[in-house]
TIMAR-849581 format. One record per residue (C-alpha): residue number from 0; residue in one letter; y, x, z. Coordinates in nm, 3 decimals, m for minus. Example, Ala and Ser with C-alpha at 12.3 -4.5 7.8 and 13.67 -1.06 7.14 Angstrom:
BEGIN
R;num;residuo;y;x;z
R;0;A;m0.450;1.230;0.780
R;1;S;m0.106;1.367;0.714
END
This chain:
BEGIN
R;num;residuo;y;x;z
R;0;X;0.756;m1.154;m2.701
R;1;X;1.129;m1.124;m2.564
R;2;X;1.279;m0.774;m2.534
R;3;X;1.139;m0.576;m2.192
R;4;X;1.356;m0.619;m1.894
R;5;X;1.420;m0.378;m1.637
R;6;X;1.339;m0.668;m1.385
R;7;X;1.149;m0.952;m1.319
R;8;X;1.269;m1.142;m0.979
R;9;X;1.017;m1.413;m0.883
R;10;X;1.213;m1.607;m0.635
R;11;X;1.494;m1.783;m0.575
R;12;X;1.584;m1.882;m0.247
R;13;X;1.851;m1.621;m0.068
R;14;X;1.660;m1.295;m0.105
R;15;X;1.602;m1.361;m0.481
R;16;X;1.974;m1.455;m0.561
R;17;X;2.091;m1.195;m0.365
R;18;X;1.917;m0.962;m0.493
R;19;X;1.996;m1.101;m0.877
R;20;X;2.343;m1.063;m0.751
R;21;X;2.334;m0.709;m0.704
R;22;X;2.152;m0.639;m1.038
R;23;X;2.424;m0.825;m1.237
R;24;X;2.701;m0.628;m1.073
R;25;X;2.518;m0.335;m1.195
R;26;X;2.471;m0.527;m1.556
R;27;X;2.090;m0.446;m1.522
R;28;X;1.884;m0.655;m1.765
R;29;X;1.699;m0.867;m1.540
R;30;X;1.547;m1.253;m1.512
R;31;X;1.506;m1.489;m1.196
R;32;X;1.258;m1.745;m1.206
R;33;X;1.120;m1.988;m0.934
R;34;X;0.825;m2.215;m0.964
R;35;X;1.025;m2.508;m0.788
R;36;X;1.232;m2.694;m0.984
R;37;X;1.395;m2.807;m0.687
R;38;X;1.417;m2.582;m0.394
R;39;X;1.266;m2.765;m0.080
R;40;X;1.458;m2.738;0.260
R;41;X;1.389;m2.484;0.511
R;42;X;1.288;m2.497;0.828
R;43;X;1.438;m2.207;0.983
R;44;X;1.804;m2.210;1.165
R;45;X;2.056;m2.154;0.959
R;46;X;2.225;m1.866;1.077
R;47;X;2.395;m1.607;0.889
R;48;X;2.488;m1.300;1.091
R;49;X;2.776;m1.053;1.065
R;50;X;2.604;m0.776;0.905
R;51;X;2.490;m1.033;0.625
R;52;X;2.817;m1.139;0.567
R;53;X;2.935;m0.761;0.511
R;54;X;2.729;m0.736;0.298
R;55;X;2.763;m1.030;0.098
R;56;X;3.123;m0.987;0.112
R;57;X;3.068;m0.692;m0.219
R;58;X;3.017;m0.951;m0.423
R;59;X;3.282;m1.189;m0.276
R;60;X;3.083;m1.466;m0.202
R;61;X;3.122;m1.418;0.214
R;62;X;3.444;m1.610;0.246
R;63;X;3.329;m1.888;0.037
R;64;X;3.035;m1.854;0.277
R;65;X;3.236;m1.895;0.594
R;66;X;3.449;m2.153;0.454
R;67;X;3.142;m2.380;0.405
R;68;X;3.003;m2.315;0.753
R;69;X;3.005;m2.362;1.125
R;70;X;3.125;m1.980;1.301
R;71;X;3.033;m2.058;1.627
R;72;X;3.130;m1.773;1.910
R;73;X;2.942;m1.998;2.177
R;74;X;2.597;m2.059;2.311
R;75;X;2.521;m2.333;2.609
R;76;X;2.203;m2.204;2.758
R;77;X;2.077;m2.485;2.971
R;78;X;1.839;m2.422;3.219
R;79;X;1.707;m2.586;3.528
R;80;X;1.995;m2.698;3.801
R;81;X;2.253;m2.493;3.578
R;82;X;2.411;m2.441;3.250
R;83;X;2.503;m2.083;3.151
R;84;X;2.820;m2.086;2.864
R;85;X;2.767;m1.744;2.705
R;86;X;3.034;m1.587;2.432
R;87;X;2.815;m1.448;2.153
R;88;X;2.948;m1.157;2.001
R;89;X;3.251;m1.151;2.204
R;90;X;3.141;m0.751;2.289
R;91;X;2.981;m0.496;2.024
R;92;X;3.144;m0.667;1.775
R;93;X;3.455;m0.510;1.751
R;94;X;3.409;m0.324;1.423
R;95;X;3.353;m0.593;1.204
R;96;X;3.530;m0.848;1.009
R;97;X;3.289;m1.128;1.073
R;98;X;3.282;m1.123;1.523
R;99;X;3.094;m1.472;1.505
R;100;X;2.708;m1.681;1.422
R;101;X;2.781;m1.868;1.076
R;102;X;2.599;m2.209;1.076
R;103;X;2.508;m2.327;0.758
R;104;X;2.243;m2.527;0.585
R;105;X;2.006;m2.257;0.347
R;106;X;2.085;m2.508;0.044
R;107;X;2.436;m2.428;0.012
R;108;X;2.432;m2.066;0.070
R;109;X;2.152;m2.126;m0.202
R;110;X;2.444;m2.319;m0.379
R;111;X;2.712;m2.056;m0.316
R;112;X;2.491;m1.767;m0.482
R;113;X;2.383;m1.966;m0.749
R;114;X;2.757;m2.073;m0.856
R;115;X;2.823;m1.687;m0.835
R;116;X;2.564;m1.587;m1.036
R;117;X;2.628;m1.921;m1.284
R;118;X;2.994;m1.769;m1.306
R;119;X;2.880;m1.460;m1.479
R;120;X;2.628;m1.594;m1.717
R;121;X;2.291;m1.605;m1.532
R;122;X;2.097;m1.844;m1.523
R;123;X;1.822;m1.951;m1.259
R;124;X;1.519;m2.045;m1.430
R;125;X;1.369;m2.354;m1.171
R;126;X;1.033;m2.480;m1.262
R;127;X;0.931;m2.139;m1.401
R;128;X;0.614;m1.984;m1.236
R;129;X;0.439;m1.657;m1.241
R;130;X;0.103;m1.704;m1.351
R;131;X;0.008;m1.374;m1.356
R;132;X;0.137;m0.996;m1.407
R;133;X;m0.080;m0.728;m1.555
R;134;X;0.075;m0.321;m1.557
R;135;X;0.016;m0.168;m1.922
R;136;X;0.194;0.176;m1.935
R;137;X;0.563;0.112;m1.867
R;138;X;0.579;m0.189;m1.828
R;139;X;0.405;m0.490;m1.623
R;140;X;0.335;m0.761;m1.869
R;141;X;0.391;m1.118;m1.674
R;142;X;0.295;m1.444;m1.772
R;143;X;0.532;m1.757;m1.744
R;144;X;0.472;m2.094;m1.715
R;145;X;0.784;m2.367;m1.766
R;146;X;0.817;m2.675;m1.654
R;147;X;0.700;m2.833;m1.976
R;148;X;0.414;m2.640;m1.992
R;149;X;0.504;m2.382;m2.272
R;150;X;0.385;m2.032;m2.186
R;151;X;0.556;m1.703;m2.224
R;152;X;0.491;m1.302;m2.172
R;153;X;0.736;m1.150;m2.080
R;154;X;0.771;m0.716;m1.982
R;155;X;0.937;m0.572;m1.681
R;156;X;0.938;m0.188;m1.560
R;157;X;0.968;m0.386;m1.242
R;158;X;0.869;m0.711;m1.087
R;159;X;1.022;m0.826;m0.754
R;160;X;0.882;m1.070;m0.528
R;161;X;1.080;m1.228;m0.341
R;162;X;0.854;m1.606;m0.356
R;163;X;0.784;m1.653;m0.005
R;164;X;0.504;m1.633;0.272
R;165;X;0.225;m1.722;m0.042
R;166;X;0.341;m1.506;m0.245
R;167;X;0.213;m1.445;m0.611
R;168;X;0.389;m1.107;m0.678
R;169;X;0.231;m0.972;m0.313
R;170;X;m0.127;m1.116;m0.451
R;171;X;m0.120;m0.930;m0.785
R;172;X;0.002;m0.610;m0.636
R;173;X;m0.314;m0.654;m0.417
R;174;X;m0.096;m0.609;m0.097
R;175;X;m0.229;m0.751;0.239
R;176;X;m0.069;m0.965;0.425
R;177;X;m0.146;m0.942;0.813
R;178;X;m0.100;m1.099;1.093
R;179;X;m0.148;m1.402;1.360
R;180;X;m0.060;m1.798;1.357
R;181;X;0.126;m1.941;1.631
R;182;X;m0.085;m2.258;1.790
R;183;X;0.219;m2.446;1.848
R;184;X;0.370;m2.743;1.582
R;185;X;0.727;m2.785;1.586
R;186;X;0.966;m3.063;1.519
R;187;X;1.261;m3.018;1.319
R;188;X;1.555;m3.257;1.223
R;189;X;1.911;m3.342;1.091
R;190;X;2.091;m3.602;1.279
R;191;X;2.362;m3.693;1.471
R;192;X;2.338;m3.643;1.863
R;193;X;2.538;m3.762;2.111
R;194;X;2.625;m3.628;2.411
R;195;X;2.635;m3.272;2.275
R;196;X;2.916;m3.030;2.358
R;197;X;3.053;m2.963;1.985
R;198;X;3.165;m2.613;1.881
R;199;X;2.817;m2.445;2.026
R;200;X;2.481;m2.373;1.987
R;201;X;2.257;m2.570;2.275
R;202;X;1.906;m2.449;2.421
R;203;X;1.698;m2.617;2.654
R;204;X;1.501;m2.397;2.824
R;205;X;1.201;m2.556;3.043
R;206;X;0.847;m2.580;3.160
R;207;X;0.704;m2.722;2.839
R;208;X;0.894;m2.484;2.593
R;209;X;1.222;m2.502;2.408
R;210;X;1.452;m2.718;2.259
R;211;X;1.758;m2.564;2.007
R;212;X;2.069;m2.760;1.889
R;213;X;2.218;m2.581;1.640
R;214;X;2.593;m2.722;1.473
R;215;X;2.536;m2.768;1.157
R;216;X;2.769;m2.940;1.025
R;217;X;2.644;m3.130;0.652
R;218;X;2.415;m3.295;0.583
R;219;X;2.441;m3.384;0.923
R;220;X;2.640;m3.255;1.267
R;221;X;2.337;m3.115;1.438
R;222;X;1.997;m2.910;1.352
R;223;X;1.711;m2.982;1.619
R;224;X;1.419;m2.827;1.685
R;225;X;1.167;m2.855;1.935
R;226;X;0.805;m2.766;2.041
R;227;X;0.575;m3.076;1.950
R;228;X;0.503;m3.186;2.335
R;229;X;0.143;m3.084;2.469
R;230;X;m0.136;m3.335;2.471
R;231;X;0.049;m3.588;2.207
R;232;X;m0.112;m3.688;1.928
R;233;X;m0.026;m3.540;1.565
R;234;X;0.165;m3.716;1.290
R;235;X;0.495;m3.842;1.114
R;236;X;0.787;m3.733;1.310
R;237;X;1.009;m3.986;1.439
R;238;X;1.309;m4.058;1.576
R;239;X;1.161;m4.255;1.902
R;240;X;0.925;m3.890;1.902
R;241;X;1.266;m3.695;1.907
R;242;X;1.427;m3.883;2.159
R;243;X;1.173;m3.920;2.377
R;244;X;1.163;m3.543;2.380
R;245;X;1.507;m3.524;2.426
R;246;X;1.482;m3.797;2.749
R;247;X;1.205;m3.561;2.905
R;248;X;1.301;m3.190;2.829
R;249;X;1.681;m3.233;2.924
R;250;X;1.878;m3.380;3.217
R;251;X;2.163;m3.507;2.967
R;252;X;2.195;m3.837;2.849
R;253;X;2.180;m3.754;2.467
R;254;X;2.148;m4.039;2.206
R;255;X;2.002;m3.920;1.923
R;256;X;2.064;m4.136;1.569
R;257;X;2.091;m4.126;1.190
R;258;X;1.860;m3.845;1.093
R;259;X;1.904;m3.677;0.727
R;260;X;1.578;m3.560;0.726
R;261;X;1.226;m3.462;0.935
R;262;X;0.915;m3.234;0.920
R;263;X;0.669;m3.040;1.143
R;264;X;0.571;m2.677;1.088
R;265;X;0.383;m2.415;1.201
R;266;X;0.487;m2.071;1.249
R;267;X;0.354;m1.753;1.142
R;268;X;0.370;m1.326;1.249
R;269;X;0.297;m1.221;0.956
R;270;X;0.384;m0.822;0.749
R;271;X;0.321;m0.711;0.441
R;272;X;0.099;m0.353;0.446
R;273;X;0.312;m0.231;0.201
R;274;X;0.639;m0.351;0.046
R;275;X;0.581;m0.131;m0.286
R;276;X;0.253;m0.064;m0.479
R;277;X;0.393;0.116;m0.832
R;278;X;0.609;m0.133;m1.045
R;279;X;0.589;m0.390;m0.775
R;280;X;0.821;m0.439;m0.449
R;281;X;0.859;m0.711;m0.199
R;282;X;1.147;m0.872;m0.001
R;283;X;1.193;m1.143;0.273
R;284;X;0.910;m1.368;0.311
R;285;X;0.666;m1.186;0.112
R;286;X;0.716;m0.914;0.313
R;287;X;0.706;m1.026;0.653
R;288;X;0.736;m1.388;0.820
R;289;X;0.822;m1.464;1.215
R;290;X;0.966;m1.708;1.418
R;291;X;1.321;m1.858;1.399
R;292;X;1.387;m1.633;1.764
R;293;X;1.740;m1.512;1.699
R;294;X;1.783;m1.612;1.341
R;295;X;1.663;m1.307;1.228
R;296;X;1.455;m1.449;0.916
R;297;X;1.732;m1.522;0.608
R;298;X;1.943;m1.248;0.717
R;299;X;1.633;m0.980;0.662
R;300;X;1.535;m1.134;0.362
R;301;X;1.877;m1.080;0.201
R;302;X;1.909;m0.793;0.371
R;303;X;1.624;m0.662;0.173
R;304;X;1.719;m0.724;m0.148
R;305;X;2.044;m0.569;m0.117
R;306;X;1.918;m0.270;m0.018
R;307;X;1.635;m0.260;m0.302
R;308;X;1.884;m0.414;m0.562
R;309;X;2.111;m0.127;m0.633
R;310;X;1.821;0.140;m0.629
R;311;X;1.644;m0.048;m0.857
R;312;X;1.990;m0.042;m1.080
R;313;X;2.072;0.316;m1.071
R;314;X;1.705;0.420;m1.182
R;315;X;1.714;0.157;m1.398
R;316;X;2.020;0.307;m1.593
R;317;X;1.904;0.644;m1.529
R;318;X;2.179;0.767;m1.274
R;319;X;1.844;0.833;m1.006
R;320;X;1.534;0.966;m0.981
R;321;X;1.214;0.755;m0.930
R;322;X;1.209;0.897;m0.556
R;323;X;1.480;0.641;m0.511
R;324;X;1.251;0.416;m0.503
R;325;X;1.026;0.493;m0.267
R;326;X;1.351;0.517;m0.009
R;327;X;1.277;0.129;0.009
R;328;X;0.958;0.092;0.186
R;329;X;1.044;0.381;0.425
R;330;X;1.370;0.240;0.538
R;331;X;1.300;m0.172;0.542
R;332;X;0.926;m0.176;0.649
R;333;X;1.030;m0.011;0.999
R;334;X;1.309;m0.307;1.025
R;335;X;1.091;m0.561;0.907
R;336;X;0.862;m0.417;1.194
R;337;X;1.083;m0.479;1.478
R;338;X;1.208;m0.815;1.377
R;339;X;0.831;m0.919;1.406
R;340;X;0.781;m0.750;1.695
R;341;X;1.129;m0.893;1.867
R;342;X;1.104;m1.229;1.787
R;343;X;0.709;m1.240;1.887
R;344;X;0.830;m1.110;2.281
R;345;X;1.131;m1.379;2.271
R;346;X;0.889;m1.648;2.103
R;347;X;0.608;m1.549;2.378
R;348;X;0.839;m1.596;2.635
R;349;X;0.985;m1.952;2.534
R;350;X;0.689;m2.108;2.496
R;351;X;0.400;m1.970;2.608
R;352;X;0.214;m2.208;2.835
R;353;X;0.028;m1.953;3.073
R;354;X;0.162;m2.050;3.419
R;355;X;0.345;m1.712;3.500
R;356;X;0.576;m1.807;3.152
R;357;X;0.636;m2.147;3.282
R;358;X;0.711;m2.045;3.644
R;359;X;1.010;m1.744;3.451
R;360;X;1.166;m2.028;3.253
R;361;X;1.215;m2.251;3.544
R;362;X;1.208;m2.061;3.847
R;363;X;1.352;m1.682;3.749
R;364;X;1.547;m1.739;3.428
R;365;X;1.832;m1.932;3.612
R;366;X;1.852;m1.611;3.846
R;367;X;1.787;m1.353;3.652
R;368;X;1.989;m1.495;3.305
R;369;X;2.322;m1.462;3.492
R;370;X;2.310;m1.152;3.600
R;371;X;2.206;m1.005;3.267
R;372;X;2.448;m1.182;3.079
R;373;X;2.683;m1.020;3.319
R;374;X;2.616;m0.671;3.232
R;375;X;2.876;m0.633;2.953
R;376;X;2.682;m0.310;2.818
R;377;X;2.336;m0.529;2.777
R;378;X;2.493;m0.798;2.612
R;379;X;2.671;m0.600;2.403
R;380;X;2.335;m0.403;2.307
R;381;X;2.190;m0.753;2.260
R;382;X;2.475;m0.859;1.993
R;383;X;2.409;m0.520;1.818
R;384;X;2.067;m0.622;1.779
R;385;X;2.064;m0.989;1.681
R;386;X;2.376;m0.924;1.479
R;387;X;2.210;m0.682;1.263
R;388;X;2.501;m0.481;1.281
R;389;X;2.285;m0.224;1.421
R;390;X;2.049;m0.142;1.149
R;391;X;2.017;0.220;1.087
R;392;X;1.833;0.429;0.857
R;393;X;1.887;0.770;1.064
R;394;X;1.506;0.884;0.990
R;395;X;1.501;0.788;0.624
R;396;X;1.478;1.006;0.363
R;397;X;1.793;0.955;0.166
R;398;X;1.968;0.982;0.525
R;399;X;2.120;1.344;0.540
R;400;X;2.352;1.548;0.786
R;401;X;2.510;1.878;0.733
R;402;X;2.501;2.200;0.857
R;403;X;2.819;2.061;1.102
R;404;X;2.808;1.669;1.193
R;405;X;3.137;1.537;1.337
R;406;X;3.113;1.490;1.748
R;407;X;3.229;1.128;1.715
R;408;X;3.211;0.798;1.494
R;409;X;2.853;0.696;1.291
R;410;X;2.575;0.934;1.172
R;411;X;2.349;0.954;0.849
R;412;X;2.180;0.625;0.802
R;413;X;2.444;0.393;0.974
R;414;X;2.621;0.138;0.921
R;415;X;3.003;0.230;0.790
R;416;X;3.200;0.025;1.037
R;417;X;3.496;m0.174;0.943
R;418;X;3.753;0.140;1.095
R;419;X;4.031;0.083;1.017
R;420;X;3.985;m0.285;0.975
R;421;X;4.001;m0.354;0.574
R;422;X;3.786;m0.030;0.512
R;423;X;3.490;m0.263;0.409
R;424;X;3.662;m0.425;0.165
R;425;X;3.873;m0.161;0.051
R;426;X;3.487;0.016;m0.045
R;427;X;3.386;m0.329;m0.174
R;428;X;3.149;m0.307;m0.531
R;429;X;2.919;m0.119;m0.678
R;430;X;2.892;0.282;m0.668
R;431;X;2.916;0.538;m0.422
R;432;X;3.195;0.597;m0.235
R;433;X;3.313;0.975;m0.116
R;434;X;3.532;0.919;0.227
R;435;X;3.763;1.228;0.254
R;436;X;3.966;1.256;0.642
R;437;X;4.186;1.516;0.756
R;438;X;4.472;1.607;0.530
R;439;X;4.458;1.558;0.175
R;440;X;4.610;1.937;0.091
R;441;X;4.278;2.080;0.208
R;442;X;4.048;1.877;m0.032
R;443;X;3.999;2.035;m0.346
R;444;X;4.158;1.805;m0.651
R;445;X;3.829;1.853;m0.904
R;446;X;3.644;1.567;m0.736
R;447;X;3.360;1.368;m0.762
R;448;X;3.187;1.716;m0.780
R;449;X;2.981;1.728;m1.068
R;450;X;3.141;1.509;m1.258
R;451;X;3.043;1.178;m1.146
R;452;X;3.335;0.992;m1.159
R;453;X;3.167;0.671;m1.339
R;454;X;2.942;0.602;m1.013
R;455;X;3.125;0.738;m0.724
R;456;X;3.491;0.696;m0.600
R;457;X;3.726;0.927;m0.416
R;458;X;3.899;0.824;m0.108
R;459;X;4.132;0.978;0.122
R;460;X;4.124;0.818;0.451
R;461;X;4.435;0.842;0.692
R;462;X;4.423;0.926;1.069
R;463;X;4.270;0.624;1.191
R;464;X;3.903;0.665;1.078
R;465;X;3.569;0.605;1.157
R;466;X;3.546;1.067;1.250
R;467;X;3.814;1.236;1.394
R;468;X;3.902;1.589;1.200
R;469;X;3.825;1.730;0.842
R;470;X;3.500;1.542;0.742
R;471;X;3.340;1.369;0.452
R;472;X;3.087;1.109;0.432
R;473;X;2.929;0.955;0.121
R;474;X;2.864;0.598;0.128
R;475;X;2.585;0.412;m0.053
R;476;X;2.630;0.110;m0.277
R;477;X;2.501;m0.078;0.030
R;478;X;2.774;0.025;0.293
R;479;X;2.551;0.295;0.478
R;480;X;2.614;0.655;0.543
R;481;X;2.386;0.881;0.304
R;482;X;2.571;1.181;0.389
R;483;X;2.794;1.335;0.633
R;484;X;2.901;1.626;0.754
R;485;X;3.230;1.789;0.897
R;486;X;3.444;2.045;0.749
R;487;X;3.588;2.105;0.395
R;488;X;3.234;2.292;0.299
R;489;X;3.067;2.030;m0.023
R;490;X;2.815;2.290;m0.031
R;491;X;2.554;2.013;0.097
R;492;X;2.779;1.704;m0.075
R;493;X;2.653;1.892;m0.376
R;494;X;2.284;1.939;m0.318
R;495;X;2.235;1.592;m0.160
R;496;X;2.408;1.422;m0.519
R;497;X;2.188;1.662;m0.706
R;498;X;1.895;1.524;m0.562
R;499;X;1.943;1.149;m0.536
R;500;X;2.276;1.093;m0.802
R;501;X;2.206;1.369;m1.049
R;502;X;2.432;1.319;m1.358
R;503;X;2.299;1.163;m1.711
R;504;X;2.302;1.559;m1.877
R;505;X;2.105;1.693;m1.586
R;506;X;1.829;1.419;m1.610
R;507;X;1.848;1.482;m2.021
R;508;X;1.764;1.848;m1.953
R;509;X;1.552;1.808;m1.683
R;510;X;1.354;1.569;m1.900
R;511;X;1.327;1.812;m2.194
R;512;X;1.202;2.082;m1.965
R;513;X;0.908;1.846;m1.840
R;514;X;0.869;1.560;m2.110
R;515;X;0.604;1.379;m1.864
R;516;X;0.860;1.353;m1.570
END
């Protein structure tokens, strides 16, 4: 048997690599293995949203990202008699570096992860599967099967599944998995169509359901997807299928040729009932499953693992309590929450077949979508939701304000915006980060307090910041606010570190005091 890891990441499609990604930057011992040998394409629309990409952007894979892909700033919302042209993300976008939808195929930001991780010695072990995983003491032993058929144990203090909607991590944890089937099939493709506006995302919106063009760019110019039309008969999609939808459900003359590739699928509402029982945790689709409504699905997935990923590293090496952990499940399983929720309203709405639905996509919609999209303050609200960009972990435990909080700019548990623009990038890596504003004479020169200087970094912001005045914040490894408070008082600075960063010699003695904690 191999040496014990600290981690065992059963997964590889975005949530797994990103979360690898994060352990390596931490140099955490850890393994990723996925049963495919070949990862099969997804069905979902590939959209990466802004707050994924400021996140991804600490490991410097977001501009290779957005170099590869479609950013699209434009959505054609066709309905009945009228075609809407809405900006997306042209408002409550403001603060961030990435003001724009990135279209891209799942493979290559797959591809793009893997070549990071490939560039710093780790390798994704395809064709690997989890055959089962069995706690004994400190460690959960697992058991490997490879693609030749040789078998292998293998110990981890931790085991992450992040292997999808049938998960085998979830289903050795014993953690349900609850929820509803949608009765609808869809129809998904890569091809060319013509007749298509380029540079923007299309929706049909009618009486029978919906119909999504989304630019894709490679393998081919445009993703469809579209309800399988009521009262036909099941089978092998086709291109005469496609197009016939695409001669009924729109009034353009759209010619639709040279497909890539084309499935059917069903969709799933589906959530975890826990996303930690002891040495096991779960992210993206063994979590929680939903429809494509917003392009919510990736994005929460990754989203997942890079919040997991660097508590798992600082317990790991020791730098944090076990508590850490359980930060996880409180702050995701309430986001994971209201993406189901969300996207089963918007999904209801789009293609339910209960007349009152039908009469609201083709009667109301093309009054009422105007004047919404109108209201600068809903859209923007809107953005700030499908974006991601407003996330917050306000109510989380590891989410703490002082005894003053500064009257303006984000709270415990936000999201650090990018104010000044660059501040993201400037905070970029692993660690903490300590953001000092106000004048740097009235800071005292001794810091990190407690000497902490190997896992959190100093810096002195100038007048443009995100709070106005004397303040501090401390920034987690993945870009929210942990603490903040206003004033030149570390009083609380100190007690919050003690509790979730306490230094190595403080966990040494605190061990020796009570050898079973």
């Amino acid at each position: 048997m191999t040496a014990p890891l600290d981690v065992l990441v059963v997964g590889a499609g975005p949530t797994g690599l990103a979360l690898a990604a994060q352990l390596r930057a931490y140099a955490t011992p850890f393994r990723i293995v996925d049963r495919s040998s070949d990862r099969a394409r997804e069905s979902r629309a590939p959209a990466i949203q802004p707050r994924t990409l400021e996140m991804l952007s600490a490991f410097g894979v977001a501009d290779d990202l957005v170099d590869r892909g479609n950013a699209t700033v434009g959505l054609h919302l066709h309905l009945p008699r009228r075609v809407l042209r809405v900006p997306v993300f042209d408002v409550g976008c403001d603060d961030t570096p990435y003001p724009f939808l990135l279209f891209l195929p799942q493979s290559q930001t797959e591809a793009t992860l893997t070549a990071h991780l490939a560039a710093r010695d780790v390798t994704v072990e395809r064709g690997t599967e989890l055959l089962g995983a069995e706690p004994e003491g400190e460690y959960v032993t697992c058991r490997l099967r490879h693609g030749d058929g040789t078998e292998e144990s293998v110990r981890a203090r931790y085991v992450a599944g992040c292997d999808g909607a049938h998960s085998t991590v979830r289903s050795q944890a014993g953690i349900g998995f609850e929820g509803h089937a949608y009765p609808q099939t869809f129809l998904l493709a890569d091809l060319e169509a013509d007749g298509l506006e380029p540079g923007a995302a299309h929706t049909y919106m009618t009486a029978a359901g919906l119909l999504f063009f989304f630019p894709l760019g490679t393998p081919a110019t445009w993703r469809m997807i579209a309800m399988h039309p009521p009262g036909t008969v099941g089978g092998k999609v086709s291109l005469d299928l496609l197009q016939r939808i695409a001669d009924d459900w729109t009034p353009d003359s759209l010619s639709l040729r040279d497909p890539v590739w084309m499935t059917s699928f069903r969709i799933h509402n589906r959530g975890a009932t826990h996303y930690r029982r002891g040495p096991f945790f779960l992210a993206g689709d063994a979590a929680h499953i939903h429809s494509p409504a917003g392009g919510q699905g990736m994005n929460t997935g990754i989203q997942d693992a890079l919040n997991l990923g660097w508590k798992l590293a600082h317990v790991c090496r020791g730098a944090a309590p076990e508590e850490l952990l359980e930060t996880y499940e409180a702050e995701r399983a309430p986001v994971g929450h209201r993406v189901r929720r969300l996207t089963d309203r918007a999904f209801t709405v789009g293609t339910g077949s209960h007349p009152a639905l039908r009469l609201a996509r083709t009667r109301l919609a093309p009054h009422i979508a105007p004047l919404l999209l109108r209201a600068t303050g809903a859209r923007a609200r809107l953005f700030r939701t499908v974006s991601e960009l407003g996330i917050q972990y306000r109510r989380g435990p590891a989410s703490v304000t002082g005894r003053h909080r500064p009257r303006q700019g984000p709270r415990a548990g936000d999201r650090l915006p990018d104010t000044p623009a660059g501040l993201q990038r400037r905070l970029a890596g692993p660690g903490y980060h300590l953001l000092l504003t106000g004048p740097a004479h009235v800071w005292p020169e001794d810091l990190p307090p407690g000497g902490r200087r190997d896992l959190l970094t100093v810096h002195h912001l100038g007048p443009r910041s995100p709070w106005p005045g004397p303040s501090h914040a401390l920034v987690r490894p993945d870009g929210y606010v942990g603490y903040l408070a206003r004033g030149t008082d570390l009083a609380g600075l100190r007690a919050y570190l003690d509790r979730w960063l306490p230094t190595p010699y403080e966990r040494l003695r605190q061990k020796a005091q009570d050898p079973l904690s």
